[in-house]
LUMKOL-18502 format. One line per field, with one value per residue (C-alpha): residue number from 1; y, z, x; residue in one letter. Coordinates in Angstrom, 1 decimal. Example, Ala and Ser with C-alpha at 12.3 -4.5 7.8 and 13.67 -1.06 7.14 Angstrom:
BEGIN
resi	[1,2]
y	[-4.5,-1.1]
z	[7.8,7.1]
x	[12.3,13.7]
resn	[a,s]
***
This chain:
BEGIN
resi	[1,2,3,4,5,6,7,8,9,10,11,12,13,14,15,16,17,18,19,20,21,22,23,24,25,26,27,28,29,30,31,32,33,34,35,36,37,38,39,40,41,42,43,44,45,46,47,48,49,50,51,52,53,54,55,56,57,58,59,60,61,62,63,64,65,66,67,68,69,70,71,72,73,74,75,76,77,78,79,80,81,82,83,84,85,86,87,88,89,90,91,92,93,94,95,96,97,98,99,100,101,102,103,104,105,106,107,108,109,110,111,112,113,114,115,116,117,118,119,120,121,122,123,124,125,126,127,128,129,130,131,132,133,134,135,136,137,138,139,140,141,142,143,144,145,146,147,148,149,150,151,152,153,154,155,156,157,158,159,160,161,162,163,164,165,166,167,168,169,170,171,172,173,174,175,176,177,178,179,180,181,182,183,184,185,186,187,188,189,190,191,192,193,194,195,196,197,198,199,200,201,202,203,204,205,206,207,208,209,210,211,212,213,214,215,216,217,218,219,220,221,222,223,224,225,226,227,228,229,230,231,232,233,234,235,236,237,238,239,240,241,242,243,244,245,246,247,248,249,250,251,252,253,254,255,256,257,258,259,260,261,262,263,264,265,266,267,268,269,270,271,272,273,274,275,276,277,278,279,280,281,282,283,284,285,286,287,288,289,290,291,292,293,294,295,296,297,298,299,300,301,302,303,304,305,306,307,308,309,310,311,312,313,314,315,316,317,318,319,320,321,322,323,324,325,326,327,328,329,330,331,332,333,334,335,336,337,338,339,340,341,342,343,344,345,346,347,348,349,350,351,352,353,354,355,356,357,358,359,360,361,362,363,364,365,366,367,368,369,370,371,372,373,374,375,376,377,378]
y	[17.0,18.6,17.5,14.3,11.4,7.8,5.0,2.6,-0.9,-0.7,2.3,0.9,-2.4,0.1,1.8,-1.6,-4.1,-8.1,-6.1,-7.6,-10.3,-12.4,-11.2,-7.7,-4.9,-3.3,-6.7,-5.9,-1.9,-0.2,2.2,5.4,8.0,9.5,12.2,10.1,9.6,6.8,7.3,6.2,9.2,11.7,15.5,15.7,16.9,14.8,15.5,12.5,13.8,10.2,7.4,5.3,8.1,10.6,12.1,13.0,14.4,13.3,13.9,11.3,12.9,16.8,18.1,15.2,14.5,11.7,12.3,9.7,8.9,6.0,4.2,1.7,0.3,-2.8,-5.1,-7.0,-7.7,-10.3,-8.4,-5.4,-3.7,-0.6,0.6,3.2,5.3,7.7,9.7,10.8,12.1,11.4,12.8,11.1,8.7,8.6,5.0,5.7,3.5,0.4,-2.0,-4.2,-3.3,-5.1,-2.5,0.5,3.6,5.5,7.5,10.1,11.0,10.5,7.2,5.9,3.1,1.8,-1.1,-3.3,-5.1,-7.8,-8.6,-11.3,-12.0,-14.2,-15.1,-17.1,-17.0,-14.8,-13.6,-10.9,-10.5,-7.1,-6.8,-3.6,-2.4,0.9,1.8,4.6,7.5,6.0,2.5,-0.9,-1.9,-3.9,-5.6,-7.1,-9.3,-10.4,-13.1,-14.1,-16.1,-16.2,-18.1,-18.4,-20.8,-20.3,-19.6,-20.7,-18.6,-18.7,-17.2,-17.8,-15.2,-15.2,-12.0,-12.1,-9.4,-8.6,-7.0,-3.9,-3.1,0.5,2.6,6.2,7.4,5.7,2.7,-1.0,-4.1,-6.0,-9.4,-10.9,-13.4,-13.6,-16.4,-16.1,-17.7,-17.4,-19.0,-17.9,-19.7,-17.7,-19.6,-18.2,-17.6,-16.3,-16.0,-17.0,-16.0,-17.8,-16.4,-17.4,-15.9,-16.5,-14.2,-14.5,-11.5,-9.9,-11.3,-8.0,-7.8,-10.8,-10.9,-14.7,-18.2,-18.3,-16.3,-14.0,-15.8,-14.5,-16.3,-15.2,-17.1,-14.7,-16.0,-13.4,-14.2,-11.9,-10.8,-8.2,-7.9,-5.6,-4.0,-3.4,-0.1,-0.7,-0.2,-2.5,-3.7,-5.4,-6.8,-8.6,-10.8,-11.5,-12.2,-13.3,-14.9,-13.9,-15.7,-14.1,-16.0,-13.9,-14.4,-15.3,-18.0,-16.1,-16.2,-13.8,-14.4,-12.3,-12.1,-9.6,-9.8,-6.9,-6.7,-3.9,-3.1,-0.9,1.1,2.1,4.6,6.7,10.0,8.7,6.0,4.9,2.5,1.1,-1.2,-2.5,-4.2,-5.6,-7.5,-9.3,-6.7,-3.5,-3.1,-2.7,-0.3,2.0,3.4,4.9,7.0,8.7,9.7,11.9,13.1,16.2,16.7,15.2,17.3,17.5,14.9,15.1,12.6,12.7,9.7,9.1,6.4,5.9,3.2,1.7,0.3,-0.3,2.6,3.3,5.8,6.2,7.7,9.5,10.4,12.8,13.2,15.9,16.3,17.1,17.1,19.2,18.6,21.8,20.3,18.7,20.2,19.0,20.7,18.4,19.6,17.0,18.5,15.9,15.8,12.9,13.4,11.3,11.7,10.5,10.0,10.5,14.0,15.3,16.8,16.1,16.4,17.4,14.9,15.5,18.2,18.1,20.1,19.4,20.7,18.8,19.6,17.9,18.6,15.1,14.6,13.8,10.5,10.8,6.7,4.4,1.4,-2.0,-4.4,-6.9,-5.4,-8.7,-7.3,-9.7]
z	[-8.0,-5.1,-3.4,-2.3,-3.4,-3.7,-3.5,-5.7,-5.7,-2.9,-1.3,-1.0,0.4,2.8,4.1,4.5,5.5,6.1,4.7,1.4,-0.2,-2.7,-5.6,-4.4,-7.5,-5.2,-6.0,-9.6,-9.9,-10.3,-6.7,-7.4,-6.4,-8.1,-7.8,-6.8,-5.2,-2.9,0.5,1.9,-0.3,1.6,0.7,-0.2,-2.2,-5.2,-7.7,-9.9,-12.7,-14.4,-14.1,-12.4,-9.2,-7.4,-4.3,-1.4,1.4,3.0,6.2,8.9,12.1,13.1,13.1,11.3,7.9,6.1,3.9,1.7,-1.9,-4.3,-7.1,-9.9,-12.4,-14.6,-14.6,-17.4,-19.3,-16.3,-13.4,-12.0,-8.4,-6.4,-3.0,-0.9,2.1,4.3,7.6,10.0,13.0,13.8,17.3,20.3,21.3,23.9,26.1,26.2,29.2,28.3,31.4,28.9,26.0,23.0,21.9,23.8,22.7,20.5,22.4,19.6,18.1,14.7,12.8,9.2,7.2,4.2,1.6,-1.4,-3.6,-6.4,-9.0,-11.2,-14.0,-17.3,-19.4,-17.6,-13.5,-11.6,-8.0,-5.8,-2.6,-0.8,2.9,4.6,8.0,10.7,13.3,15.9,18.4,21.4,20.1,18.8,15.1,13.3,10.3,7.4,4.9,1.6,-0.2,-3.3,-6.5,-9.1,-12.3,-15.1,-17.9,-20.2,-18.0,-14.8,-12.5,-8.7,-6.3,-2.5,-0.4,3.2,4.8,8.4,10.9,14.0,16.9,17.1,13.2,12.6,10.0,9.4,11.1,14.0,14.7,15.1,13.5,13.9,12.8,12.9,10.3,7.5,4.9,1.9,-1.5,-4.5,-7.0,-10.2,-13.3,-16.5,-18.8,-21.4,-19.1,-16.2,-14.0,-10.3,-7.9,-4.2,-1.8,1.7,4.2,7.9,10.0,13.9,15.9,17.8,21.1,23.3,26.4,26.1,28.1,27.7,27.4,23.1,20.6,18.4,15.1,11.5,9.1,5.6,2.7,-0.1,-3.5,-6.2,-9.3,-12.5,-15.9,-18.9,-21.7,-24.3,-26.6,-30.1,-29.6,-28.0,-24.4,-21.7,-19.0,-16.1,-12.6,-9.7,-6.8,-4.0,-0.5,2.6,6.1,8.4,12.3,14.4,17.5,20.9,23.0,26.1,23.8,22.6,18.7,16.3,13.2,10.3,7.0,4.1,0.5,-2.3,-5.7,-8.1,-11.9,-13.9,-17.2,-19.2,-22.5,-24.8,-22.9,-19.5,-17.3,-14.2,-11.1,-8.7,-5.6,-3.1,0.2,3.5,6.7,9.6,11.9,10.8,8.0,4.0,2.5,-0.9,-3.5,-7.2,-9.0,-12.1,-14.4,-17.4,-19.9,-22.2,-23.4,-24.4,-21.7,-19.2,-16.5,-13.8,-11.2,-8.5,-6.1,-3.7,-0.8,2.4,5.0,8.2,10.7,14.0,16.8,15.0,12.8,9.1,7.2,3.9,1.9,-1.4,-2.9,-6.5,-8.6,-12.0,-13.9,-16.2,-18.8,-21.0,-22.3,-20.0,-17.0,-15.4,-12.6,-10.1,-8.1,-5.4,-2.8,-0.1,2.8,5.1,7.1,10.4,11.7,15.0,16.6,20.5,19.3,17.7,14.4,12.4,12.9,10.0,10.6,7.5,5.1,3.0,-0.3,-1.7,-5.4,-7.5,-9.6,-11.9,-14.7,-16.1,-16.8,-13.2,-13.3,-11.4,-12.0,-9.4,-9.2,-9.9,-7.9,-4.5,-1.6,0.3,3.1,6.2]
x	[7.6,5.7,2.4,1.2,3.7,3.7,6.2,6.6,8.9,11.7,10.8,7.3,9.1,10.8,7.7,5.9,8.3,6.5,2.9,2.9,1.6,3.4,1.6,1.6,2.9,5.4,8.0,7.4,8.2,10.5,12.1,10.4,8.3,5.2,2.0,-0.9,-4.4,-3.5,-4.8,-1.1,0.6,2.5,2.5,6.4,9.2,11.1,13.4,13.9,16.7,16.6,14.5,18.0,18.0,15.9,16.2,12.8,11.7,8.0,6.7,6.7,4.9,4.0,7.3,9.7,10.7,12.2,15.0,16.3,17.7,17.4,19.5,19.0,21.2,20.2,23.3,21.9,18.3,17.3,19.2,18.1,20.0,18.6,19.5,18.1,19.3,16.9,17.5,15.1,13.9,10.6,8.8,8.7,6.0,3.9,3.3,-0.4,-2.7,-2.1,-0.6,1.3,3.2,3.9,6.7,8.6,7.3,10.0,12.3,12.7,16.0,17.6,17.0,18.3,18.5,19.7,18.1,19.3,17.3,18.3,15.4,16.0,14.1,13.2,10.6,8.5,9.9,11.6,12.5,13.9,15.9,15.6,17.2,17.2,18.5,17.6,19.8,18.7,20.2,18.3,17.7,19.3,19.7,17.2,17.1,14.4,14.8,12.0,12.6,9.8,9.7,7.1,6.6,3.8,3.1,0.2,-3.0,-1.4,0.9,2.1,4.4,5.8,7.4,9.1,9.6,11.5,13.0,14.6,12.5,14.1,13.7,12.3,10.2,11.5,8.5,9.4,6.9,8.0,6.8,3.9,5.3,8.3,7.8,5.7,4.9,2.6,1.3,-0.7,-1.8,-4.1,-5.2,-6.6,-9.2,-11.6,-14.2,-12.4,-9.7,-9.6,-6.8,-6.5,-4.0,-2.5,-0.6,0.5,1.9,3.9,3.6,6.6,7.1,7.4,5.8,3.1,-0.4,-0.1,1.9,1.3,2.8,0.4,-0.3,-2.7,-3.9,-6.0,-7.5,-8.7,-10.2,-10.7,-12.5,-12.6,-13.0,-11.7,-14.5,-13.9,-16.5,-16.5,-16.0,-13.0,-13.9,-13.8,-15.5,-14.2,-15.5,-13.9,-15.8,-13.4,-13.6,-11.6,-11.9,-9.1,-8.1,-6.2,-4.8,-3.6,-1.4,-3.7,-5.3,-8.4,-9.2,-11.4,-12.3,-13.7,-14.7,-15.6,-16.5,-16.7,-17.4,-16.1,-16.7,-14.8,-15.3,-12.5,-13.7,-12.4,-11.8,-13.7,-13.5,-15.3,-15.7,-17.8,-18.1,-19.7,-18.3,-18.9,-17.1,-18.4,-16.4,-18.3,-21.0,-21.0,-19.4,-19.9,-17.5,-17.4,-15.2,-15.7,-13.1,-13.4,-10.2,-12.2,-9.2,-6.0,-4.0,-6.9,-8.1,-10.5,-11.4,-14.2,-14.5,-17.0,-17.6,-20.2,-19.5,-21.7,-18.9,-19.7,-21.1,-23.8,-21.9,-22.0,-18.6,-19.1,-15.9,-16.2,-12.2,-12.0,-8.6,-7.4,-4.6,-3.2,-0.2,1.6,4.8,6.6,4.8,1.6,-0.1,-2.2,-5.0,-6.7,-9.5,-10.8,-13.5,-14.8,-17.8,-18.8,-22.5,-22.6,-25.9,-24.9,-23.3,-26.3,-24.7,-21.7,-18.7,-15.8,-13.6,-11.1,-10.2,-7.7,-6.6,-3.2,-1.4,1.2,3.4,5.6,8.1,7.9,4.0,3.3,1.3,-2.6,-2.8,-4.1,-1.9,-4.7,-3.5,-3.4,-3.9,-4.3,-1.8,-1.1]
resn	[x,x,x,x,x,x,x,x,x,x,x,x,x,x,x,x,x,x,x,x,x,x,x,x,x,x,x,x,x,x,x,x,x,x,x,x,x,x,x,x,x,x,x,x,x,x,x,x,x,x,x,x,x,x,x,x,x,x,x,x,x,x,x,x,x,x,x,x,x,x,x,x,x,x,x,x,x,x,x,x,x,x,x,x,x,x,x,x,x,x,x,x,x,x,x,x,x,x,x,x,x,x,x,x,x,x,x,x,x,x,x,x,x,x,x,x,x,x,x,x,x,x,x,x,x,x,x,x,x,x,x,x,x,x,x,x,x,x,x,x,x,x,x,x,x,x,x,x,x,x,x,x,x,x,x,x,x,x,x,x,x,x,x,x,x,x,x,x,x,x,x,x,x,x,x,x,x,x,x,x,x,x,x,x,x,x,x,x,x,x,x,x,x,x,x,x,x,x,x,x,x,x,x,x,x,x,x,x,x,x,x,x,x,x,x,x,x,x,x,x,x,x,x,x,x,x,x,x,x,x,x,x,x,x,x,x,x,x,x,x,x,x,x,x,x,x,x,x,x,x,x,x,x,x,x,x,x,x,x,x,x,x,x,x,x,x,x,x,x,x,x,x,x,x,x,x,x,x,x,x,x,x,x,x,x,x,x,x,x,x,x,x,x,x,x,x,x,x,x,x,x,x,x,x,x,x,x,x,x,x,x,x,x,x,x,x,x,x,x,x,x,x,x,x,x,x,x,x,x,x,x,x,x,x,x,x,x,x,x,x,x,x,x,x,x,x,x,x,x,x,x,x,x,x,x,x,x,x,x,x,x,x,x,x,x,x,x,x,x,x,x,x,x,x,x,x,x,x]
***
C-alpha cells in the first residue's frame, strides 16, 4: 500500500502512548496498517504479505522516517500476542522562547523501540497488557506500559484502564510525553430506547522543569447518549448527543475549565451514505461538519467532506476534503484531494493555509473506512 496510512491496534497504541481512553477501538484491533481519511494518517509505504505481519515506512518530520515491522500470532481462540519494532531518526528540535521547559528539546539522532502486547479474551470480559520501550543515540531509555479490562452483560458494559511511563519515554517522531500517568473508565448501558455512555479520565503531567510547587493534573467527564434506527427499507439512521467538561490544574496553582457539546447524525443507504454535525466549546466557537458518501457502483466510492469553524481571533476556518476509491480485482486505487481556508480579518484576504492531494494504492482492496468510535482522549 502507498499513500496516506493509518494505524490500527498496537501500532496506534505505539503512536499514542497514555492518549486513550478505556473504551477507545485501538485496544480492540488488530496491529495493522491501512489507506484511510483520518486526519492523523501519514503518507507512507506498507507491504502487509498476510494479515499476521507487514512491514512500513511513514514520515515523522521534514527529512525523517520511521521504519518499523509488526507481528501477530493467536496462541489460542482467547489469546492473541503482537509485537512491534521501529527505528528512526527524526530532526532535531528547536528550544523555542520559552524561560521554563517542561521537556528538553530532542537532540536528534537515531531512536527505536520495540512493543508487546497480550489480548485476552472471552465471551463476555476481557483485557490486554501492551508495554513498550524507546532507547535513543543522544538520550536515556524510556518505557510505557497499558493495562485495561472490559466486560459486558446484556445491556450493560464497562471497562478501566491504567496507562504509566517513565519521563524519558519517546515517540519515533521524536516528542516526549505529556503525562506520566493516566487512569480512565467507562461505563454504558443499552435499553430499547437508547444507549448512554459516561466516561472518566485523570491524567498527571510530567514533572520536568515546573513553574510551580504542584504537579500538573486533567480531569474529563463526557456523557454520550445515542441511537441506531433502521428503516424498512433497510437503512438506518443514527444520532449521538455528547458532551464534556474538562479541568486542568497547573503547576503554579491556576485552573481552567472547559466544556463542549456536539451532536451528529448519520445515514447509511443502499449505495450512499451521509453525515452531519454540529459542535461547540467554551474555549473557541461552534463548529460545522457533513460528509456525503455515495457508492454508484459496486467497485466505485466517492466521498466529499466539508466543515466551517469560529474559534477564537476572530477567524473563521473552512475545510472541503474529496476522494474516491476504486477496486479491479484485487487492486484498488485511492484518490483524496484536500484544502483549508483561514480568513483573517487584520490581513485583509485569505490566506491558503493547507493543500494537500495524496493517491493510494492497494493490492488488497485498500479500505477508505472511517473507524466510528471514542475519541474521548485525555
Amino acid at each position: 500500500m502507498v499513500g496516506p496510512l493509518e494505524c490500527s491496534g498496537l501500532l496506534w497504541q505505539l503512536s499514542h502512548p497514555l492518549a486513550l481512553a478505556s473504551d477507545a477501538p485501538a485496544f480492540s484491533q488488530d496491529a495493522g496498517l491501512r489507506l484511510g481519511s483520518d486526519p492523523t494518517a501519514r503518507i507512507g509505504f506498507a507491504c502487509i504479505p498476510d494479515k499476521a505481519m507487514g512491514f512500513f515506512a511513514l514520515p515523522v518530520s521534514v527529512d525523517g522516517w520511521e521504519y518499523g515491522c509488526f507481528l501477530r500470532t493467536g496462541a489460542s481462540e482467547w489469546l492473541l500476542l503482537e509485537g512491534s519494532l521501529w527505528l528512526s531518526e527524526p530532526d532535531p528540535q528547536t528550544a523555542g522562547e520559552d524561560w521554563l521547559l517542561t521537556q528538553a528539546p530532542y537532540p536528534g539522532g537515531a531512536l527505536a523501540g520495540s512493543a508487546v502486547n497480550i489480548r485476552l479474551g472471552g465471551a463476555d470480559a476481557g483485557g490486554s497488557v501492551a508495554v513498550g520501550c524507546s532507547v535513543g543515540e543522544h538520550v536515556p531509555p524510556g518505557i510505557f506500559c497499558h493495562v485495561r479490562a472490559a466486560a459486558h452483560s446484556g445491556g450493560a458494559a464497562g471497562g478501566v484502564l491504567l496507562g504509566v511511563a517513565s519521563g524519558s519515554c519517546m515517540l519515533p517522531n521524536g516528542s516526549g510525553l505529556r503525562d506520566r500517568i493516566v487512569a480512565s473508565a467507562h461505563a454504558a448501558i443499552d435499553i430499547p430506547v437508547i444507549r448512554a455512555t459516561a466516561r472518566y479520565a485523570l491524567s498527571f503531567g510530567q514533572t520536568g522543569c515546573l513553574s510551580g510547587p504542584f504537579l500538573p493534573t486533567r480531569e474529563r467527564l463526557g456523557l454520550a447518549l445515542d441511537r441506531e434506527m433502521r428503516l424498512q427499507r433497510g437503512e438506518t439512521v443514527a444520532w449521538c448527543l455528547s458532551g464534556e467538561k474538562a479541568l486542568a490544574c497547573h503547576a503554579d496553582g491556576s485552573a481552567q475549565e472547559t466544556s463542549s457539546a456536539d451532536f451528529s447524525i448519520r445515514f447509511i443507504g443502499v449505495g450512499s451514505a451521509g453525515r452531519a454535525g454540529i459542535g461547540c466549546s467554551s474555549s473557541g466557537g461552534p463548529e460545522i461538519n457533513a460528509r456525503l458518501q455515495w457508492t454508484p457502483f459496486p467497485s466505485t466510492e466517492a466521498t466529499v467532506s466539508a466543515g466551517v469553524s469560529w474559534p477564537r481571533l476572530l477567524c473563521a476556518l473552512a475545510s472541503l476534503t474529496a476522494q474516491a476509491r476504486r477496486n479491479a480485482g484485487g487492486y484498488a486505487l485511492w484518490v483524496k484531494a484536500g484544502v483549508e481556508k483561514m480568513p483573517v480579518a487584520v490581513a485583509g484576504g485569505d490566506i491558503l493555509k493547507h493543500l494537500s492531494l495524496s493517491v493510494g494504492w492497494s493490492t488488497s482492496g485498500g479500505a477508505m473506512t472511517e473507524e466510528e468510535g471514542s475519541r474521548f482522549e485525555p
